[in-house]
C-alpha positions in Angstrom: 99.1 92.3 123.3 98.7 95.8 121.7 100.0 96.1 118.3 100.0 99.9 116.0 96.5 100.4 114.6 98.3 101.4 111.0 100.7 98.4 110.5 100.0 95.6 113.4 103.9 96.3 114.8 103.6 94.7 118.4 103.6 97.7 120.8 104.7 95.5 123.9 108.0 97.8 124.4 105.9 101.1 125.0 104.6 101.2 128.8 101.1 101.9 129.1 99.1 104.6 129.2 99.9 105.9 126.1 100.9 109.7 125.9 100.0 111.9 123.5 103.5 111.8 121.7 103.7 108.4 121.6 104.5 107.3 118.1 104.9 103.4 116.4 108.6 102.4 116.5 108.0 100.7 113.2 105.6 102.9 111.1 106.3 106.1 113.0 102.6 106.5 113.1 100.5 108.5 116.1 98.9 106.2 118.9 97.1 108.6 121.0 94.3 108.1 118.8 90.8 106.8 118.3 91.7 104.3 115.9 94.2 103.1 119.4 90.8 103.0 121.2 88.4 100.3 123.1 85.8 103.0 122.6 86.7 103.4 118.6 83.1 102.0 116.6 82.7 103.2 112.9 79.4 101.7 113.0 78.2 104.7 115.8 77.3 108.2 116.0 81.0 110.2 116.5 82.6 106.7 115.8 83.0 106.4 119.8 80.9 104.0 122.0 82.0 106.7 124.7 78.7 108.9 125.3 80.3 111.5 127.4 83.4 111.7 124.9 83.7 115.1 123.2 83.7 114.4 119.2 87.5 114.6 117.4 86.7 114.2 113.8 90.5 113.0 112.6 89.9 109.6 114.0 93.8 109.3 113.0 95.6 112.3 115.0 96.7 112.1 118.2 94.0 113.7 120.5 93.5 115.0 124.4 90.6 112.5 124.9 90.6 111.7 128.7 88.5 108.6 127.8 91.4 106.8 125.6 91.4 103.3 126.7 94.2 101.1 124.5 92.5 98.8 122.4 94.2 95.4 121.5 92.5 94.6 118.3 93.1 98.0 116.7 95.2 96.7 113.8 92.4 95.4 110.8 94.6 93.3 108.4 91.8 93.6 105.2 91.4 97.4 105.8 95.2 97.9 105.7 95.5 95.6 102.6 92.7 98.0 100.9 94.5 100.9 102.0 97.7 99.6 100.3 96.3 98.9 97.4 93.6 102.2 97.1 97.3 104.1 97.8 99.1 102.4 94.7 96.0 102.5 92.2 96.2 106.3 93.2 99.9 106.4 92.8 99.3 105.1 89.4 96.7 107.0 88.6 98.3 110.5 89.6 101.9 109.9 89.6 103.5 109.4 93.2 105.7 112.4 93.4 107.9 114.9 91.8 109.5 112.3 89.3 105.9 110.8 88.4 104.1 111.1 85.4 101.7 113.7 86.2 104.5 116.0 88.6 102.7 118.8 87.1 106.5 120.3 85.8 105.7 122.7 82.6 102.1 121.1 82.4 99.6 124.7 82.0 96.6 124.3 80.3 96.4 127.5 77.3 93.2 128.2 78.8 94.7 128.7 82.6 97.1 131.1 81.8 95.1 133.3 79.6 92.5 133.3 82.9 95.8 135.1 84.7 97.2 137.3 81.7 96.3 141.0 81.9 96.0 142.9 78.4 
């Protein structure tokens, strides 16, 4: 049973092979991708167990690899829990948009503009 490598959503609707445009009916997220993959292994060189794969370096974009094989265990509960939580320490940290804390709205250091002034 295939499920989304970003939020576990079971896949079982979407009729294998996956194409290229092939998106998550839940998270909306890319599944053409080498996260998606049999061949996907951080632990190797180019993160692919593949040899004769050419290297794609956004491991999370939809790609034209001919070797894509759909994984079944792509979905990693821990690392999406750490990715929740590394998304709202950042969120906290920065603000998490244009009504956050740190929006940026009328905040210039003196020292900036004076880089930009001409006299």
């Amino acid at each position: 049973m295939a499920v989304c490598w970003r939020c576990g959503a079971d896949l079982a609707d979407l009729t294998p092979p996956l194409s290229r445009s092939d998106e998550c009916p839940s998270c909306r997220s890319q599944l053409h991708v080498c996260r998606m993959c049999c061949y996907y292994d951080p632990r190797v060189t180019k993160a692919c167990r593949e040899d004769d794969a050419e290297e794609v370096r956004e491991k999370d974009r939809a790609n034209f690899c001919d070797y894509f094989r759909l994984a079944d265990d792509a979905f990693d509960a821990q690392l999406a829990a750490a990715d929740k939580k590394a998304a709202v320490n950042l969120n906290a940290l920065f603000g998490s948009g244009e009504d956050g804390p740190n929006s940026g709205e009328g905040i210039v250091p003196p020292d900036a503009e004076d880089l930009f002034r001409k006299d």
